[in-house]
ZADO-913757 format. One record per atom (N, C-alpha, C): x, y, z. Coordinates in steps of 0.05 Angstrom, whole numbers, plus 5000, padded with zeros to 4 digits. Example, Ala and Ser with C-alpha at 12.3 -4.5 7.8 and 13.67 -1.06 7.14 Angstrom:
2
526448865156 524649105156 526449345156 525749555142 527349795143 525850015157 
***
This chain:
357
501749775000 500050005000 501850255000 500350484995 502650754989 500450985003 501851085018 500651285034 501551495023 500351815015 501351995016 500152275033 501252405049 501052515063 499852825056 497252895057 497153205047 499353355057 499453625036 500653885043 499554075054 499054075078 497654225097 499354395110 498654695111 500454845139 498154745160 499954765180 498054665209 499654875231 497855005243 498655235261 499155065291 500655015307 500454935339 500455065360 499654975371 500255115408 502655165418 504255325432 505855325439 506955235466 507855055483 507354965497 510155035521 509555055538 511655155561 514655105560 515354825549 518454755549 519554865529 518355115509 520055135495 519455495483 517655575510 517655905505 520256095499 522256015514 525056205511 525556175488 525455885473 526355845440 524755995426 522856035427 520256205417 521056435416 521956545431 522056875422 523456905400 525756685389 527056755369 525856675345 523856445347 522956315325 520056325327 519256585330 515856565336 513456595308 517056685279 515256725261 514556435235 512956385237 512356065219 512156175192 513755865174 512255865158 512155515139 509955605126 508755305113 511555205090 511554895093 513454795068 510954525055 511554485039 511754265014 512653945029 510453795042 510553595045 511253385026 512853185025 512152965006 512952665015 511552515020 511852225036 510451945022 511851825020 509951535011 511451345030 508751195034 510350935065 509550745046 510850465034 510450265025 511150045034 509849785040 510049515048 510849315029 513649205032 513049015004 516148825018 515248535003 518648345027 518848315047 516548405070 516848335091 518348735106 518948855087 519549155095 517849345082 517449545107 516649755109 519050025103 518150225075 519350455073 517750695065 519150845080 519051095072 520751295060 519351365038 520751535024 519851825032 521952135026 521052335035 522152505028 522152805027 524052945018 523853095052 523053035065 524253115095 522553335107 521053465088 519853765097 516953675116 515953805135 514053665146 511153865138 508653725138 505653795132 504653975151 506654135161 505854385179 507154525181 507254765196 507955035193 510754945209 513855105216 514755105219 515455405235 517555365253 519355635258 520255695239 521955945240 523456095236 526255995234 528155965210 531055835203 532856015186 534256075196 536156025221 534656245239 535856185262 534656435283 536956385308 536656645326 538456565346 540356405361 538956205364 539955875372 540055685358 539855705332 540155585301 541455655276 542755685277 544355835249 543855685215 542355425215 541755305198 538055405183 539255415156 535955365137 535055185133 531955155138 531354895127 531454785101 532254525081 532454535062 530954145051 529754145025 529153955019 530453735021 530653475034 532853175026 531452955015 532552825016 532252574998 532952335015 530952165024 530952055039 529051815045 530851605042 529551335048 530551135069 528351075089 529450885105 526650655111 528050415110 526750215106 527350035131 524349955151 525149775169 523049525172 523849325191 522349065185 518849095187 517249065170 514349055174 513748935201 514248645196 513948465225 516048495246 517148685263 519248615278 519048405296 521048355303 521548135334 523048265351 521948225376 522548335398 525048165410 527248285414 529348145429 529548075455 531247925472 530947955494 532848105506 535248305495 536748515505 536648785481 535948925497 535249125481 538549335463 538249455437 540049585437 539949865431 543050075434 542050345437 542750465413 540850645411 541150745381 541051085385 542951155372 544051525375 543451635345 542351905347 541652055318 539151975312 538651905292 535651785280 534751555298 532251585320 530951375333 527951235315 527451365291 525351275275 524851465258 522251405246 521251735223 518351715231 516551895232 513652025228 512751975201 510551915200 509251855177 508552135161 509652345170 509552515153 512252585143 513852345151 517652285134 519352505151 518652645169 520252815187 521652535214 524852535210 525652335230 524652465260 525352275279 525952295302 528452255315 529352485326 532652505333 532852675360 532252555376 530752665406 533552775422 535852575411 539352625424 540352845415 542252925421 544553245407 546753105407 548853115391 551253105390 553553315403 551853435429 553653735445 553753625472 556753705482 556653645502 557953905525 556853965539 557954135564 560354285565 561154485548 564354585552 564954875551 565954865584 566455155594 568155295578 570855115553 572255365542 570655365518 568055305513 566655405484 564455675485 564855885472 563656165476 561256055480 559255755465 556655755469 556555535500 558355525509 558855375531 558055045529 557454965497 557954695497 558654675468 560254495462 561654355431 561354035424 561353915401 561853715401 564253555412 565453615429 567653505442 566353385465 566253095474 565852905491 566752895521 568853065521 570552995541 569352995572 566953215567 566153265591 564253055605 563252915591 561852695599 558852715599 558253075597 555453165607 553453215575 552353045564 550753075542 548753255541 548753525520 546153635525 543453505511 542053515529 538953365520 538353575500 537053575473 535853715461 532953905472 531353695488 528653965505 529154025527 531653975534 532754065566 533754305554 535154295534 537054595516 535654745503 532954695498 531054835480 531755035467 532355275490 532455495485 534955555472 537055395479 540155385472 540855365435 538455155431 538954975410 536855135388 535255285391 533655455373 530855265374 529755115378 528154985382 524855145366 523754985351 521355155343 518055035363 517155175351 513455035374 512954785370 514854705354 512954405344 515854235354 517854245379 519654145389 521554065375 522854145348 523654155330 525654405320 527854185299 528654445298 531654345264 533454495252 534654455228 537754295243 538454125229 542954085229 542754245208 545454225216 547354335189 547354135165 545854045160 544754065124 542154015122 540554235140 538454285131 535954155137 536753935145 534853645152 533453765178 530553855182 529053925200 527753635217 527653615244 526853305253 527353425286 525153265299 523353285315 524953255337 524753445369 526453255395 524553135407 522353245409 519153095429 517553145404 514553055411 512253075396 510753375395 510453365362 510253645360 506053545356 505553785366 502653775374 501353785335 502253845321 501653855289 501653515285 503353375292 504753225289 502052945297 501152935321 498952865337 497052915322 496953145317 493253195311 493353135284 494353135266 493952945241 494552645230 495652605260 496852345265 493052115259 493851775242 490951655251 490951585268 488951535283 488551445319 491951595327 492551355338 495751405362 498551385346 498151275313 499951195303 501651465291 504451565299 505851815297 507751685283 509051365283 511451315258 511951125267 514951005264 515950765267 518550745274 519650575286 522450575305 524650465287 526250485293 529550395273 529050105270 527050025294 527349735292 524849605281 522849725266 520149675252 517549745273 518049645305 516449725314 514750015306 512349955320 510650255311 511050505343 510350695337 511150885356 508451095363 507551045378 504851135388 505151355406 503451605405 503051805426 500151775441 499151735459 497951715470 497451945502 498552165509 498652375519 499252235556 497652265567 498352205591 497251855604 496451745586 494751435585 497951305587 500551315577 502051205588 503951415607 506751295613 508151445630 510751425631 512851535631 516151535625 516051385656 518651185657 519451055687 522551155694 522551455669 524851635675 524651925701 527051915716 526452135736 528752225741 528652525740 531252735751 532752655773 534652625777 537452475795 536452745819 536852595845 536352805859 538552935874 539053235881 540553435889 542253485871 544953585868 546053705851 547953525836 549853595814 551253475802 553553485814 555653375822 558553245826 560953395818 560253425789 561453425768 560953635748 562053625728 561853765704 559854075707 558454075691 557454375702 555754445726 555954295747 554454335776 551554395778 551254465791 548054565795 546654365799 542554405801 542054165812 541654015786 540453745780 539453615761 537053645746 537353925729 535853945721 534153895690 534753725683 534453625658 535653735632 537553945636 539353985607 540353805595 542453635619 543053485609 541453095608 543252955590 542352645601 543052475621 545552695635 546252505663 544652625678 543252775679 540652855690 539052755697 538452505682 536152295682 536551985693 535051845704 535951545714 533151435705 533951195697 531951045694 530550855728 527950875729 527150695756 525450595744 526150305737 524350075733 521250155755 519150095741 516450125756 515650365773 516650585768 515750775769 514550935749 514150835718 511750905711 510450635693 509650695679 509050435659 510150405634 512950565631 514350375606 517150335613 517750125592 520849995599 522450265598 525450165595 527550365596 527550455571 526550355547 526450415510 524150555512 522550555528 519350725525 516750595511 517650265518 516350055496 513449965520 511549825516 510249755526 507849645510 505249605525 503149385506 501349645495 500149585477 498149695467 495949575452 493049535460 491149275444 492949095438 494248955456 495748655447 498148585444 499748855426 501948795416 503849015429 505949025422 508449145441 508849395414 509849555426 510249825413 511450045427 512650295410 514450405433 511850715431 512350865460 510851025465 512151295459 512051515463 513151805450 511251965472 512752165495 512252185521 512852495516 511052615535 510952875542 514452945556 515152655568 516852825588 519152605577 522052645590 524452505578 523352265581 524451985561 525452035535 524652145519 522552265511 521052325494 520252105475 521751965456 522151815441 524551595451 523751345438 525051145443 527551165441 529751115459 532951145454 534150925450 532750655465 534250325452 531450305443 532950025432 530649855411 530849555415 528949375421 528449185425 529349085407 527949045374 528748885357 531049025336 531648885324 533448865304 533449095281 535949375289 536049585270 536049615249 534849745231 535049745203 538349905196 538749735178 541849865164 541150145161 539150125153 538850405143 538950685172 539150585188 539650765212 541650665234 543850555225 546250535228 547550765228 549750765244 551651045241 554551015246 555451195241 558251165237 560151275257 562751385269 563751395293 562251505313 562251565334 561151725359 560652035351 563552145338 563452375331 560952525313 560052165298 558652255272 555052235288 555152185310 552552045318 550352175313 550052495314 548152625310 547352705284 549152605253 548852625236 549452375209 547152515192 546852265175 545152045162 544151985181 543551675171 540551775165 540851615143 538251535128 537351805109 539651955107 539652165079 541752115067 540752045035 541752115017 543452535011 545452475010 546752695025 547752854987 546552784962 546452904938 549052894927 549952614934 552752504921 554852574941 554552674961 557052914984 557352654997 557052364994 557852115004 561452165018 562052135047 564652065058 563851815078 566251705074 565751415092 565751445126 564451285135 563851255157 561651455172 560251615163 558851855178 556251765168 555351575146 552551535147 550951685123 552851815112 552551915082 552051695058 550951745043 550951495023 550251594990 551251624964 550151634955 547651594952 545751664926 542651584920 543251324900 542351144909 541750804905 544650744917 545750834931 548950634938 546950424963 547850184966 547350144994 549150225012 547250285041 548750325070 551150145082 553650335097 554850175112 552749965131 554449665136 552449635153 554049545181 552149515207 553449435227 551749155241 552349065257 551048865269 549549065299 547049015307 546449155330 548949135347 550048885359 551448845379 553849025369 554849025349 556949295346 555249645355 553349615336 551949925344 551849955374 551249775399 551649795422 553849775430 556249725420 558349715426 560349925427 558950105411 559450435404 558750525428 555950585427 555150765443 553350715470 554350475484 554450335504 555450145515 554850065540 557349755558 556449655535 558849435543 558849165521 556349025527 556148835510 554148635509 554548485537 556948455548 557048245568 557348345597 556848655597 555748735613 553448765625 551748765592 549048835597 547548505605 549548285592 548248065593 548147985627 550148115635 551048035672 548448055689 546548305678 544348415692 542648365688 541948145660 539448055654 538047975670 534648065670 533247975697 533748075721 535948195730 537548215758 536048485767 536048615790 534548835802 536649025800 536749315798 538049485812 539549485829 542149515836 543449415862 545049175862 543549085849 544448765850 547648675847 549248545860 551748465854 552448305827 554048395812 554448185782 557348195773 558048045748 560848035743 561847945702 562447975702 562147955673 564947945658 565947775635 568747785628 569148055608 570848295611 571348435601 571848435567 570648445539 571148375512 574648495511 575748305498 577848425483 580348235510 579948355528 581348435560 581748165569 579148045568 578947805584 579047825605 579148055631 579147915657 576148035673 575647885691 573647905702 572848205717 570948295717 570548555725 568248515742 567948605766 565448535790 564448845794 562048925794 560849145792 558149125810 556749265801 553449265807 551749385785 549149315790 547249265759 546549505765 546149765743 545149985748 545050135724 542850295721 542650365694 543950645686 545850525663 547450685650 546151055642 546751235634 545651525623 544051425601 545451255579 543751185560 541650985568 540450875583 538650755598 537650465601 541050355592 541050135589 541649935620 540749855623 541049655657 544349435641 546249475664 549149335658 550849285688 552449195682 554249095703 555949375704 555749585724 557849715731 559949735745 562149715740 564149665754 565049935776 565449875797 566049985826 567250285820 569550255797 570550435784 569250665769 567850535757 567050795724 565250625713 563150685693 563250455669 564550235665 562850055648 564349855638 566049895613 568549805610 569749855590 568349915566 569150015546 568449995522 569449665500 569249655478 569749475457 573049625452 
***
């Protein structure tokens, strides 16, 4: 079947987390939708040139220095997924909207006192800025949204345009085929602000700028640590008023097509055809080239503990004592099960993190 999406401006509400971004981007205007979702092999794609079926901010503006501009863009994931039993983490593109606008809820900026905007892509600091924690930082438009640098406009939370033309609850689909449902306050993030102040890096209390900001507590609301849960029967991931917003791991099995390339590259790329500007490793691809590809357990291997960390905790509670053979290293590492920034439950060692790959 082939869906195509009217060209509608759609005016929204403006909603509290993102008034300061507003003053710079309060003036809208309408673009040129174009989307077809097709089923065929057992996969689901969407094709798009990226622009979304509603009104937009203002580009570039204050906290944005980027225009919005048309792409070219196809990403294809499993119709039927299967649900794994260890979930993996996925950075940059967490899915697309059926109106072909991705979802990219992470930033590639992190915390840095010698940068004039007081954060850069440089890692070192450890402290990730959340995209709706930075709102105002990041140029953010009404519809939680906002341009990279080439132009590619895509979503950090659910933009209220986005919902209301949405059918029933269905808003898009996850890297891993699952479907991605908004449902307003009927479900509930089991994410909560770390309490008192930070340690470290830019101090103050925990207030959601950043993602060490956040901890995951099993059963404190009603979805997993991916934001997945039941819906009439079947399992699906949810899209939340409050952090994660959107799903950050994925149960089943990633589409190549939202694969990515070093750490550096994580916030850009994948799943645009980039108009021949193809360089290796960043997720660029010519139009008809196929994608680099990775195996999930590599993609988590990037940008989280190893697999045999996370396998230490399987089932295991919070707290819990565990031990796991270090990859590469080989020697045994004894920790406790606790969930990582990226919100993955693993064996932490007494020290720091678990190694990397």
């Amino acid at each position: 079947m082939t869906r195509t999406t009217p060209k509608r401006p759609v005016a929204c509400a403006i909603t509290g987390a993102i008034v300061a971004a507003l003053a710079a981007t309060a003036t809208v205007q309408a673009h040129d939708s174009e989307v077809s979702i097709t089923e065929s092999g057992g996969q689901r794609c969407i094709v798009a040139n990226g622009l979304p079926d509603h009104a937009t901010g203002q580009f570039p503006n204050a906290g944005n220095p980027h225009t919005i501009s048309e792409q070219d863009i196809r990403l294809c994931v499993a119709a039927n997924p299967v649900k794994n039993s260890q979930p993996t983490m996925v950075r940059g593109s967490v899915g697309v909207a059926i109106n072909g606008v991705q979802f990219r809820p992470g930033t590639a900026d992190y915390w840095d006192p010698s940068s004039p905007r007081g954060f850069s892509r440089d890692r070192s600091s450890g402290w990730n800025l959340e995209g709706l924690g930075a709102a105002d930082l990041l140029g953010m438009d009404q519809n939680n949204a906002h341009v990279d640098e080439r132009g590619l406009y895509h979503y950090h939370g659910v933009a209220d345009a986005l919902a209301d033309a949405a059918h029933g609850t269905l808003i898009g689909y996850a890297a891993d085929g699952f479907e991605i449902h908004y449902v307003g306050d009927a479900v509930s993030s089991s994410y909560r602000l770390k309490s008192g102040t930070r340690t470290s890096g830019p101090g103050g209390a925990h207030d959601g700028t950043y993602n060490e900001d956040w901890e995951y507590v099993a059963g404190s609301g009603t979805l997993d640590q991916c934001n997945g849960g039941m819906l009439n029967g079947a399992f699906v991931y949810f899209a939340t008023d409050t952090y994660p917003f959107f799903p950050r791991c994925m149960w089943g099995d990633i589409s190549s097509d939202f694969v990515q390339g070093p750490p550096a590259q994580a916030n850009v790329g994948n799943g645009v055809r980039n108009q021949g500007r193809a360089s290796p490793g960043n997720g660029f691809r010519r139009p008809g080239q196929r994608p680099q590809t990775q195996s999930p357990r590599n993609v988590s291997a990037r940008f989280g503990p190893p697999q045999e960390a996370m396998q230490a905790c399987a089932g295991a509670t919070r707290g819990s004592a565990c031990t796991f053979t270090a990859p590469q290293r080989g020697q045994q590492i004894s920790g406790t099960c606790a969930v990582t920034p990226e919100g993955t439950t693993a064996c932490i060692p007494a020290g720091g993190p678990p190694p990397r790959r």
